[in-house]
C-alpha positions as CSV (number, residue, x, y, z in Angstrom):
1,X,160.6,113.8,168.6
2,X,164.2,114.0,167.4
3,X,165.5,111.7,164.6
4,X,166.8,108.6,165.5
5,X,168.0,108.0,162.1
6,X,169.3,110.7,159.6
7,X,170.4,109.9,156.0
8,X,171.5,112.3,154.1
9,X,172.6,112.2,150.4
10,X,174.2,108.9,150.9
11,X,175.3,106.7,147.8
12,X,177.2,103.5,148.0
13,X,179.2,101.7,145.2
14,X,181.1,98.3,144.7
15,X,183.8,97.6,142.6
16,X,183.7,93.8,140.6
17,X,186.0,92.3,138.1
18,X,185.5,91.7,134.4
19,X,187.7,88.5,134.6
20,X,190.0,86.0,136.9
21,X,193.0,88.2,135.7
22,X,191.4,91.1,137.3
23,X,191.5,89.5,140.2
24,X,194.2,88.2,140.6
25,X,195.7,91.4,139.9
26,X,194.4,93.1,142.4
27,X,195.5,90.5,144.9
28,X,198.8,91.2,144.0
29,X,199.0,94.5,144.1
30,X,197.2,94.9,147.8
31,X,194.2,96.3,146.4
32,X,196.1,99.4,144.7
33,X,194.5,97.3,141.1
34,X,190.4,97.6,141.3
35,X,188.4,96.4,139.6
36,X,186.5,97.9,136.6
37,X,183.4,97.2,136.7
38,X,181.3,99.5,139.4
39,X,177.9,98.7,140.7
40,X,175.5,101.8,142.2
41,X,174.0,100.0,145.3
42,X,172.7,102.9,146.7
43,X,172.4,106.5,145.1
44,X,171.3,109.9,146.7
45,X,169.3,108.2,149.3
46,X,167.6,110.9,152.2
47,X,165.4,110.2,155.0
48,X,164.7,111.2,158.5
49,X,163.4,108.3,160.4
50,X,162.2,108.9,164.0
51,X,161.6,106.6,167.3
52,X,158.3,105.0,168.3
53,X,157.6,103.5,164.6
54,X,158.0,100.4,163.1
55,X,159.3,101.1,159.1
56,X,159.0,98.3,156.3
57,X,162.1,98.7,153.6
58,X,160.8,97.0,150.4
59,X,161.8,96.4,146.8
60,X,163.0,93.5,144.2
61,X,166.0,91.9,145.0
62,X,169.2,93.9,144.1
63,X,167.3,97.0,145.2
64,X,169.5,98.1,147.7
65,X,167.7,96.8,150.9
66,X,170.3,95.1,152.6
67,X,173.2,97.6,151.6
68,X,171.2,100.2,153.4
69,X,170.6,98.1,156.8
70,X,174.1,97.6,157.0
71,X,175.2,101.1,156.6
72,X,172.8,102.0,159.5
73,X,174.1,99.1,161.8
74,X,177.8,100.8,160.9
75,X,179.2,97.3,159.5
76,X,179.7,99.3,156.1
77,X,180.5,103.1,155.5
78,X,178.7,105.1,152.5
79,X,181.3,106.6,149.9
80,X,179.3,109.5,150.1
81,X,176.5,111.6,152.2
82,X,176.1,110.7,156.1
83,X,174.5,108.2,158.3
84,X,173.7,109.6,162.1
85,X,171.6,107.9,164.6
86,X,171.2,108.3,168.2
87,X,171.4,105.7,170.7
88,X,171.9,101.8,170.7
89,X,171.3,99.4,167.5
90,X,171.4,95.9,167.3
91,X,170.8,94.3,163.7
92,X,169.8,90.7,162.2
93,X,171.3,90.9,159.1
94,X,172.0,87.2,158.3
95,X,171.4,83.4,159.1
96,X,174.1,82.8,162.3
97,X,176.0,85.3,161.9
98,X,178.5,85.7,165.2
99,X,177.5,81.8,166.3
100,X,180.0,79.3,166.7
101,X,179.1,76.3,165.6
102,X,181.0,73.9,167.9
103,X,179.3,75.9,171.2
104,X,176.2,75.3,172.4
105,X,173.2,77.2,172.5
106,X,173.7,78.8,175.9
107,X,177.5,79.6,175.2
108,X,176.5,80.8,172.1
109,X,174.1,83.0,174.1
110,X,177.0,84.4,176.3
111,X,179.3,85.3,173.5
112,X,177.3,86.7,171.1
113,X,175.5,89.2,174.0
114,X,178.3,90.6,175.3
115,X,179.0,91.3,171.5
116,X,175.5,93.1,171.3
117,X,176.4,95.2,174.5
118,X,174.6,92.8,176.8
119,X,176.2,92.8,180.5
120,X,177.1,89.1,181.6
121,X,175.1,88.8,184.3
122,X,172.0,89.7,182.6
123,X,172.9,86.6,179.7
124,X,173.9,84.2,182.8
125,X,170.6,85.2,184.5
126,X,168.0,85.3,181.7
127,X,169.5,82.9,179.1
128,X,166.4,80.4,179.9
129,X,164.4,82.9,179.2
130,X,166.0,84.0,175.8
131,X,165.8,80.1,175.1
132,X,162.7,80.0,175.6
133,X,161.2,82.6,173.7
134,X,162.6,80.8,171.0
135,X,161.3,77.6,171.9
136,X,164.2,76.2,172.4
137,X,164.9,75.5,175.8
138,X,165.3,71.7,175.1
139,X,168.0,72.5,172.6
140,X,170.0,74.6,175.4
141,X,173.5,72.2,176.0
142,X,173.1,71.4,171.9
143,X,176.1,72.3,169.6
144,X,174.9,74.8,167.4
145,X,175.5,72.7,164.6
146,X,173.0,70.6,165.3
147,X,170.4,73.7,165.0
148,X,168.6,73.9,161.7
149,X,168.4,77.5,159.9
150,X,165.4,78.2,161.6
151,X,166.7,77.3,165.0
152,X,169.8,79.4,164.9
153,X,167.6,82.4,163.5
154,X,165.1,82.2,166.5
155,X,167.9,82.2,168.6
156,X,169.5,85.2,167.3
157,X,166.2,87.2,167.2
158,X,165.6,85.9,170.8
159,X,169.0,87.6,171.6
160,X,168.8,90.5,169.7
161,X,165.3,91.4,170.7
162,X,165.4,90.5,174.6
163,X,166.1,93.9,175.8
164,X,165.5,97.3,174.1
165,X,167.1,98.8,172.0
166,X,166.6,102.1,170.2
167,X,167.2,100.9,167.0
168,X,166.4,97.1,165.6
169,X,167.2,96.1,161.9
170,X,165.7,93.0,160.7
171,X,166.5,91.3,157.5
172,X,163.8,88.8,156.3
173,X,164.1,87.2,160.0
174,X,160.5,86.3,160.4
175,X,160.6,84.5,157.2
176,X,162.1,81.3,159.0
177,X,159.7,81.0,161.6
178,X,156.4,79.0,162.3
179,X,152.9,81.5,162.6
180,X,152.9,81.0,166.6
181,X,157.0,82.6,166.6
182,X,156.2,85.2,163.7
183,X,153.1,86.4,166.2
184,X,155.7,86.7,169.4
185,X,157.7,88.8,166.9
186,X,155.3,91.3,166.4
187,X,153.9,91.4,169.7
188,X,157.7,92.4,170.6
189,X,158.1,95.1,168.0
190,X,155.0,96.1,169.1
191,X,155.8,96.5,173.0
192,X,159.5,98.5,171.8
193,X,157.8,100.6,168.9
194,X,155.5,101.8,171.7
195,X,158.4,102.4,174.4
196,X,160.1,104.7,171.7
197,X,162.4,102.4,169.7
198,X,162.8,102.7,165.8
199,X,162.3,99.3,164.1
200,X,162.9,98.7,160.4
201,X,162.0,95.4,158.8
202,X,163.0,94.7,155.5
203,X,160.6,91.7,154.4
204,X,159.0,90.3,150.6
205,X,155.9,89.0,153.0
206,X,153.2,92.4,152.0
207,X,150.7,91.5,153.9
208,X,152.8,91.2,157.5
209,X,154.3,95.0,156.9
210,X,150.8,96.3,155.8
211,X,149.6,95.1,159.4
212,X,152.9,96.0,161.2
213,X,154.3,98.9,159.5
214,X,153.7,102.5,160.5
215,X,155.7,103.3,157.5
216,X,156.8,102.1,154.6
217,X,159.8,103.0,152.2
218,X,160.3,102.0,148.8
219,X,163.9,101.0,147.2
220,X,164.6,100.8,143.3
221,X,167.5,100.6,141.8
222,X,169.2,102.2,144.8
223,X,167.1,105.0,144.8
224,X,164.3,105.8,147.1
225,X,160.9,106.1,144.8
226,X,158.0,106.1,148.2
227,X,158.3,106.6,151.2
228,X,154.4,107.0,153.3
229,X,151.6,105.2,154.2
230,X,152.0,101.1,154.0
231,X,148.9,100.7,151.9
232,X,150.2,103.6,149.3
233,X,154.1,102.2,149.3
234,X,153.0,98.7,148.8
235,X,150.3,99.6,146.3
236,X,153.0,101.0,144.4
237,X,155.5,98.5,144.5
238,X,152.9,96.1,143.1
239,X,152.2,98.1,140.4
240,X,156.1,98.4,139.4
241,X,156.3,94.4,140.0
242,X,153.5,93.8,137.5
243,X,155.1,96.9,135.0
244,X,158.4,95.1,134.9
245,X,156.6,92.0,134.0
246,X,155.6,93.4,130.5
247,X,157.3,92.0,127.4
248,X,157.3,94.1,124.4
249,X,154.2,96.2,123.2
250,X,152.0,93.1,125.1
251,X,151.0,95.9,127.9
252,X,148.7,97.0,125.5
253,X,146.9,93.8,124.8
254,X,144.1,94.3,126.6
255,X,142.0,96.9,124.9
256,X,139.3,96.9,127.9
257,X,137.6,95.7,131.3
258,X,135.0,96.0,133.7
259,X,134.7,94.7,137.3
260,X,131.1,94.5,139.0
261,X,129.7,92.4,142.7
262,X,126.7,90.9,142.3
263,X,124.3,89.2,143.9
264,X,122.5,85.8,143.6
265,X,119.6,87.1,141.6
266,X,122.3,89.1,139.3
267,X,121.7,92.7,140.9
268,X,124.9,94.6,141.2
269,X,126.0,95.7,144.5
270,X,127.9,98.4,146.5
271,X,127.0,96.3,150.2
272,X,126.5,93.3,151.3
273,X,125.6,91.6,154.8
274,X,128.8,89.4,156.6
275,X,128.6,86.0,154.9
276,X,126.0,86.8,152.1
277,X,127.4,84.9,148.8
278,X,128.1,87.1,145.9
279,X,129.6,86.8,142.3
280,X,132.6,88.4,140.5
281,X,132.3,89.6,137.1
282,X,135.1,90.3,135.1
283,X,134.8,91.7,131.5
284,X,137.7,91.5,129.4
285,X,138.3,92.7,125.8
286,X,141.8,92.3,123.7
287,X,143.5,93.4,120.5
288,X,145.1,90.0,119.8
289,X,143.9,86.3,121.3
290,X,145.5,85.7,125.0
291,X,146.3,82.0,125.5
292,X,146.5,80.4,128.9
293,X,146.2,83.1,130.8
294,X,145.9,83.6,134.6
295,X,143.0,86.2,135.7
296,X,142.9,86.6,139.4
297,X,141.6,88.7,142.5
298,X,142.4,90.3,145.8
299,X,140.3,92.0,148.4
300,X,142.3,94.4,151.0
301,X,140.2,95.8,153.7
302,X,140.9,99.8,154.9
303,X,144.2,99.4,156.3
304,X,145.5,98.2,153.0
305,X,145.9,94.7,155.0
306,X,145.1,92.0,152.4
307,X,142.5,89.0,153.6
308,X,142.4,87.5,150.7
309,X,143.5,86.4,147.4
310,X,143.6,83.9,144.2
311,X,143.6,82.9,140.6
312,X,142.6,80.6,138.4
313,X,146.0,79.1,138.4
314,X,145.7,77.9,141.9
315,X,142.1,76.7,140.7
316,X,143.3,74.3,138.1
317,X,142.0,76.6,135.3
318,X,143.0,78.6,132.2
319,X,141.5,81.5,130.6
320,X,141.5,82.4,126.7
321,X,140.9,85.9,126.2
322,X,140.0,87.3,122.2
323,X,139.2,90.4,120.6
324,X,135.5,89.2,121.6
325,X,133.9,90.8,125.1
326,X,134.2,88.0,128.0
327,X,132.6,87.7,131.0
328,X,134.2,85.9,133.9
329,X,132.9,85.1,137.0
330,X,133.6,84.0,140.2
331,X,130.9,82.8,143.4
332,X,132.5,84.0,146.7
333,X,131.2,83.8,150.2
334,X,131.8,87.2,151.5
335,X,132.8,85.9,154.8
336,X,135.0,88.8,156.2
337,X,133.9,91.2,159.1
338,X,131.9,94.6,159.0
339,X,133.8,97.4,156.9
340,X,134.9,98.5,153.8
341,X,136.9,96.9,151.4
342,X,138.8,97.2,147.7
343,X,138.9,94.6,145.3
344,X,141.2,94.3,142.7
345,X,142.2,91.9,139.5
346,X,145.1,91.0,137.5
347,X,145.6,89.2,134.3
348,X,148.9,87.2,133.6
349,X,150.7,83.8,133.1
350,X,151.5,81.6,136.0
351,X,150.9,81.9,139.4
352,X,152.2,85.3,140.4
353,X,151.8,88.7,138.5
354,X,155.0,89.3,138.3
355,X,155.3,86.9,135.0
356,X,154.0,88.4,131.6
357,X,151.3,90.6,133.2
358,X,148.6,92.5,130.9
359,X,146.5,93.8,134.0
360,X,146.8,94.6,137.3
361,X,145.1,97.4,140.0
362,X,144.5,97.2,143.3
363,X,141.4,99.0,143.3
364,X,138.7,97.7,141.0
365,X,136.0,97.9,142.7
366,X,135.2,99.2,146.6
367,X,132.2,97.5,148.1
368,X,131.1,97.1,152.2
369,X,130.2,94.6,154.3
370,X,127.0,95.2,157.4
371,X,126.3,93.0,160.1
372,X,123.2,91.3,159.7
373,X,120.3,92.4,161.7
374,X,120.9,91.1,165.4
375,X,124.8,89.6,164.4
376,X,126.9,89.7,167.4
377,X,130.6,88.9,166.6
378,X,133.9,90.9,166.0
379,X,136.6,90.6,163.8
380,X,138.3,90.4,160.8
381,X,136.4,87.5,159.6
382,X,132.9,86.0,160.1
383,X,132.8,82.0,160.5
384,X,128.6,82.4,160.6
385,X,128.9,80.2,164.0
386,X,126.1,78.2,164.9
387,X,125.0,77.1,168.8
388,X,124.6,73.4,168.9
389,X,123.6,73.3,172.6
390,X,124.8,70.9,175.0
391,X,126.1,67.7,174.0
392,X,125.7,66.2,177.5
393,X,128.7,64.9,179.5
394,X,131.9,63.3,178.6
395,X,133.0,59.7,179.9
């Protein structure tokens, strides 16, 4: 398939001013004064990205994520390199962008499609319908202003998304919406990615790209550091979250650890049936005594997708680490589907790895789960359902 998207060496900078003065100057002189201080948004950036796959753009804020959506959606131009696409694009770059807040949802509709490239009697026709894919067909004579955030972003993915297009950027748009909306979403990226359009989501929410994703491509810095699988990218964009997080020599705190599954009478384990309850041991060692420390888990199953994950932050408790061996455990129900899984651990302060982090993999330990003998389900996850009969008939 030919590349729907080519980048090729492109860098992009901005210009900002060291004071008011600068400024103003450069007011006055009709932009001839610039500014001096220069910011590298993008640097050296090269990929080919073709149609039929959805690709996740990830990275810390200030990576260069948005910069690079709209250089593809041609609102901005690279100082250097080359952007070439083929075919349509329609992009979500920001909350209401294009809607007039004095016109109502349907007007809105109108003026903004024929903006996208939609013909008017496609919007006058199927305006309902765009309404109502984003649940708001009661809201359809309201002035926009009366919309909350959410509202006006439904709307504009409704818009943006009711036809094809060969190229849809989306910029954190499924952050606003409820699970039921965020599901409609994907079923549409779905549909398109499989009738040959390119879709790139740029999005914080992991777990949603390692479901969705075909592809995903790492920014740092401006600078594209991974570009594969989801499960690899995002397994390496972890890792520089939590290696950003270390202060000082503290890294190296931790002189040791182990990670074993075991069972109820204490055996350690590689499998496990659906449901069977297991414990967590975690063995940590360090050079120097760790205060108040968070020490927490994840399990991903073989897509990289994770199911599940906590700490003893969001449990209420704290853990004191010394130069002394430690065992910590934790009881889980293992009540996730048939298949393989990783488990991994971190150790930090607060709620999220990303604050003064000692330890973190993704891949501790791999274990499986079997159905038990005669289990009939399917799924990701096993409720252990029991058949309570017939409860007679309702009045």
């Amino acid at each position: 398939m030919d590349a729907v998207v080519l980048l090729e060496n492109i860098s992009k900078e901005y210009v900002g001013f060291v004071s008011h003065a600068d400024r103003i100057l450069c007011a006055l002189t009709l932009g001839l004064h610039r500014g001096r201080r220069r910011f590298s948004a993008l640097t050296d950036i090269n990929a080919s990205l073709t149609g039929g796959q959805i690709v996740g753009l990830i990275g810390a804020n200030g990576a260069g994520k948005s910069t690079l959506l709209r250089l593809l959606s041609g609102i901005s131009r690279p100082d250097s390199g080359r952007v070439s696409f083929k075919g349509s694009v329609r992009a979500i770059l920001e909350l209401g962008v294009g809607f007039n807040a004095e016109l109502t949802g349907v007007q809105n509709i109108m003026y903004n499609g024929v903006l996208w490239g939609y013909d008017l009697h496609t919007l006058k026709s199927e305006a309902h319908a765009i309404l109502d894919f984003a649940g708001l067909s009661a809201f359809a004579d309201e002035a926009m202003k009366s919309y909350s955030t959410g509202m006006q972003m439904r709307l504009a993915f409704s818009l943006a998304t009711h036809r094809r297009t060969d190229l849809l950027l989306v910029d954190e748009a499924l952050a606003v919406g409820d699970a039921a909306f965020q599901q409609k979403c994907v079923d549409r990226f779905r549909r398109y990615r499989d009738e040959g359009s390119l879709i790139i989501v740029v999005s914080h929410d992991m777990s949603l790209l390692a479901d969705i994703a075909d592809r995903v491509i790492l920014l740092d810095h401006g600078r594209l550091v991974a570009d594969g699988a989801p499960a690899t990218v995002i397994s390496e964009y972890m890792h520089r979250l939590a290696a950003t997080s270390f202060s000082g020599g503290q890294s190296g705190a931790l002189n040791g650890y182990s990670v074993r599954l075991l069972d109820t009478a204490g055996r350690e384990r590689s499998a496990f049936y659906c449901g069977e309850e297991a414990v967590l041991e975690i063995a940590l060692q360090a050079s120097q005594i760790l205060e108040d420390m968070t020490l927490g888990f994840h399990i991903q199953d073989a897509k990289g997708l994770r199911i599940f994950g906590t700490n003893t932050y969001l449990m209420n408790q704290a853990v004191r680490v010394t130069e002394r061996r430690h065992r910590f455990r934790f009881q889980l129900q293992l009540n996730a589907g048939p298949g393989a899984y990783t488990l991994g651990i971190s150790l930090h302060r607060g709620r999220m790895h990303t604050t003064d982090c000692h330890l973190w993999t993704d891949s501790a330990l791999s274990f499986e789960l079997e159905a038990r003998p005669g289990q009939i389900s399917d799924g990701a996850a096993f409720f252990q359902p029991l058949w309570l009969g017939d409860a007679g008939e309702s009045n």
